[in-house]
C-alpha positions in Angstrom: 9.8 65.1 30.8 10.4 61.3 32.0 13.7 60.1 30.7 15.5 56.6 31.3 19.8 57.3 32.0 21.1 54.4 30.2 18.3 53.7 27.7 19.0 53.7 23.8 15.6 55.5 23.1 15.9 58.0 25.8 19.3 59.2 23.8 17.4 62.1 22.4 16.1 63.2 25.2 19.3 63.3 27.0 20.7 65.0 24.1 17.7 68.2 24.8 18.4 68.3 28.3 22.0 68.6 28.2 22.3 71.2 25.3 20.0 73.4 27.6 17.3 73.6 25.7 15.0 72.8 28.1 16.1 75.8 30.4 15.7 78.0 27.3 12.1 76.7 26.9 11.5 77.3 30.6 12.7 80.6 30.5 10.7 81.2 27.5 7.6 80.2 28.8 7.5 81.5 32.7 4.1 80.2 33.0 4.9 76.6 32.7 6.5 74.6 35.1 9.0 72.5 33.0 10.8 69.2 35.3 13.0 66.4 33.7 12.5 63.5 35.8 14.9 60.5 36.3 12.6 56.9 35.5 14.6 54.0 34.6 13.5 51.2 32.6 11.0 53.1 30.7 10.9 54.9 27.4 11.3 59.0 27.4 8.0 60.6 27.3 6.6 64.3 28.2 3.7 64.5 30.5 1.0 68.0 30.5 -0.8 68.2 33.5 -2.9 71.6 33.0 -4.7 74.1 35.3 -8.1 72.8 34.3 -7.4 69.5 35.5 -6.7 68.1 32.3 -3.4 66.0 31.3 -1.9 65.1 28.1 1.1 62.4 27.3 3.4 61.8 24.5 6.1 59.3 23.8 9.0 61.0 22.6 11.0 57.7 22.2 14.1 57.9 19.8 12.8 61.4 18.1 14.5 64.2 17.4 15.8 67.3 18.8 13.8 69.6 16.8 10.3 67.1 17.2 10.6 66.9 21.0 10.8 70.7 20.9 7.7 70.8 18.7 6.2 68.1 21.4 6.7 70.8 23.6 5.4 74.1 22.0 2.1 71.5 21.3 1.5 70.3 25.0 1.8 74.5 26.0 -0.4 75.7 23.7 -3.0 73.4 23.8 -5.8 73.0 26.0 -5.5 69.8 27.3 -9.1 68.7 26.9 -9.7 65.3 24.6 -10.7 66.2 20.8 -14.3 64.9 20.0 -16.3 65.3 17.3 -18.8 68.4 17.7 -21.9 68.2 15.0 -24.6 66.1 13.5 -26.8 66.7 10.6 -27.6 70.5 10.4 -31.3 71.5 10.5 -32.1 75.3 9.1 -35.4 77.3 8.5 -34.0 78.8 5.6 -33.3 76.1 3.2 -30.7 76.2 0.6 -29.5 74.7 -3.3 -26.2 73.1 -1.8 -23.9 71.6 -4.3 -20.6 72.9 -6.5 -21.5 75.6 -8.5 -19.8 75.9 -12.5 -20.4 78.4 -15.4 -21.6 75.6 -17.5 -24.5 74.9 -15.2 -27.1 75.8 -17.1 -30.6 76.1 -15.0 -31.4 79.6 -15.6 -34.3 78.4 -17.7 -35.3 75.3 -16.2 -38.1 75.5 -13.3 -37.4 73.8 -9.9 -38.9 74.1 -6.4 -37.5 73.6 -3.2 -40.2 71.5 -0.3 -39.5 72.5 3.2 -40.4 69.5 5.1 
């Protein structure tokens, strides 16, 4: 955690690490190396560097008690890596009717085929 000593948004932040929360979240979690770190001039954010050589950053300027503790529990339980979007259009051999199915749909009488192309 990088916190600013006489800045108004870093209040917060100052308010975490003196009621000892931080220790309590350190102790918690014996895993994690937890540092508060004195930079002036700056607004309060909390830096993840991970194992895997990944690192995450998040502004925790004028927030609460409760969010920067939820800022916290996020950065150690996630895995550091960036969140990209997995897929495309899905391609099957065994084709399927796709669509929302009711009670009133009635095409138990009607013919229909299905063209695998």
């Amino acid at each position: 955690m990088f916190f600013c000593e006489i800045g108004g948004s870093s209040i917060p932040a100052r308010e975490y690490i003196k009621s000892g929360k931080i220790v309590q979240f350190a102790s918690n979690n014996p895993t994690v190396e937890v540092s508060a770190k004195l930079r002036n001039g700056s607004h309060p954010f909390i830096k993840a560097d991970y194992v895997s050589g990944f690192s995450k950053q998040v502004c925790i300027k004028n927030e609460e008690l409760e969010r920067i503790e939820k800022v916290f529990t996020m950065l150690n339980d996630s895995s550091g890596r960036k969140i990209i979007k997995i897929g495309g259009p899905i391609k099957t051999d065994t084709p399927s009717v796709q669509g929302v199915w009711t009670p009133m749909l009635d095409i138990a009488q009607k013919p229909f085929t299905i063209e695998m192309k």
